[in-house]
Phi, psi and omega in degrees: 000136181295140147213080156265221195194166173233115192224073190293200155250143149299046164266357178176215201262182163298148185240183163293309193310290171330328170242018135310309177268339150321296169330241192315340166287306179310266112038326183247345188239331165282358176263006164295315200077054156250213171248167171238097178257180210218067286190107209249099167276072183287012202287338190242078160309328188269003171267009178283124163284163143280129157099353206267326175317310184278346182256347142310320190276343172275308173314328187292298197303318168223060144268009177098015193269140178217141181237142176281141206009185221299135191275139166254141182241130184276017162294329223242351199254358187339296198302321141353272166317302129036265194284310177314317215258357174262322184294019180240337169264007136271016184255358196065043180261335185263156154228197180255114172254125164233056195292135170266162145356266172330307172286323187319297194282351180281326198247334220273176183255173162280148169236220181253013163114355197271324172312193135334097177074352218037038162262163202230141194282157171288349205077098138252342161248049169290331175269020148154169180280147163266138193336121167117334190261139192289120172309143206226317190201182170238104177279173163256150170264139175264145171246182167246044165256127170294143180273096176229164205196134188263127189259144198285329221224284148223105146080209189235117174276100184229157182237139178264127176271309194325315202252337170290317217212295191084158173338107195234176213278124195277302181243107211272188193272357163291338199112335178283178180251147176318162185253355154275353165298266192317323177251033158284294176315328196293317202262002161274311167350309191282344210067016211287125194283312213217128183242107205242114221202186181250152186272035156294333218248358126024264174278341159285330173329332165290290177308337181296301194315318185299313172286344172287352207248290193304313187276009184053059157248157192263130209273174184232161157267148168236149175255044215266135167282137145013127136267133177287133175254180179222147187321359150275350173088026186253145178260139212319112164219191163308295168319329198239015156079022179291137187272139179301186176273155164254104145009304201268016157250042170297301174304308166339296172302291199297328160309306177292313218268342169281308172307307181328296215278033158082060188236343208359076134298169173307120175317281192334323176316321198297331184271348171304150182293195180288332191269332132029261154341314184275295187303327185290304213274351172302308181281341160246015154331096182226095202296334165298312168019287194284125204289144179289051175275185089281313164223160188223147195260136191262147220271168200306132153209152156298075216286278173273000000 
């Protein structure tokens, strides 16, 4: 059975970009005849608003969006998160690093941009802490096998991690756990077959595929959509001053977040009620459609 999610962050409200990738994760998994979940990746506290989880879920609730069973929240999963990283250090894949910030960026290499900063970590403790230095975080070893993978949307992906990325971070030195971690356990946890998302995120994908691999887990297909941009070519975020969605513009909205993924209602639609709307997009849904991007400029809409 197709089962896929929507996994925003609580760092603020939904945005057009947010609904976009709502769009079409939804939208792709009911024309399967699956499920759709709704998964709150609450895991990085100190980048959490208050209050941003229930007006994401109310915001969802009234653009017409309906998810199948209980939304899972990683704030509540640690232990989870846990267990993996102990199958891993017992698998000998993992180590203690306790390289700071500062040294990483003193010694590290330049990369092709997918790391930190585009830096690619050295190994510098991958054969052991130097005497006297404290575990900081936890890495995974990486090989110099490619990662590749046919992306639904674009096209076929492929990665070194070893010479792209370098050892990267399971557990970071606050205590959390990495978001490359988590949500591989999270979406094997779910069962999730197919992850239809924005292509930020893209270039994380090899490492998920690497740890789905180290962990047995069964890889999902992927899909990543357009990212919506703003007239600096910077993508639609918090950080980049994006306005939430307004409620009383839902068709509006939801008109635009389809011309976006290539869908080309009708103008007239935009004047339709909301439910309207859902049936049209239900019944003309087509995930070739959607333009062979990465980023995108979002068509004229009026956010507020």
């Amino acid at each position: 059975m197709y089962i896929g999610r929507f996994a925003p962050s609580p760092t603020g409200p939904l945005h057009f970009g947010s609904l976009v990738a709502a769009v079409a994760s939804y939208l792709e998994a009911r024309a399967n005849r699956g499920k759709w979940l709704v998964r709150m990746e609450d895991l990085d506290t100190p980048r959490e608003m208050p209050g941003a989880a229930e007006g994401i879920l109310r915001t969802l609730e009234a653009f017409g969006f309906e998810w199948d069973g209980p939304v899972m929240y990683q704030s509540g999963r640690s232990a989870t998160y846990d267990e993996a990283l102990h199958t891993l250090q017992n698998k000998g894949l993992v180590y203690p690093c306790g390289c700071t910030r500062k040294e990483i960026a003193d010694s590290a290499v330049q990369g092709a941009g997918y790391g930190v900063e585009g830096l690619i970590y050295p190994g510098t403790c991958r054969n052991g802490l130097a005497p006297g230095k404290p575990a900081r975080a936890w890495r995974i070893c990486v090989d110099d096998q490619p990662i590749t993978f046919q992306d639904a949307i674009q096209g076929e992906i492929s990665q070194e991690l070893s010479r792209d990325i370098g050892d990267f971070v399971l557990k970071r030195a606050d205590g959390l756990y990495a978001y490359q971690l988590a949500v591989v356990v999270d979406d094997a946890a779910q069962g999730i077959t197919h992850v239809v998302r924005g292509a930020d995120l893209l270039d994380s994908t090899p490492r998920q595929i690497f740890l789905q691999q180290a962990l047995d887990f069964q890889q999902p297909h992927y899909a990543h959509v357009p990212i919506a941009a703003n007239t600096a070519g910077e993508k639609l975020s918090k950080q980049t001053l994006a306005p939430a969605l307004n409620t009383g513009q839902r068709a509006a909205a939801l008109w635009a977040a389809l011309s976006f993924l290539g869908q080309k209602p009708q103008p007239e639609l935009q004047n339709e009620s909301l439910q309207s709307l859902w049936q049209w997009a239900h019944a003309h849904w087509q995930l070739e459609k959607i333009p062979r991007k990465r980023l995108l400029l979002p068509v004229e809409f009026k956010a507020n």
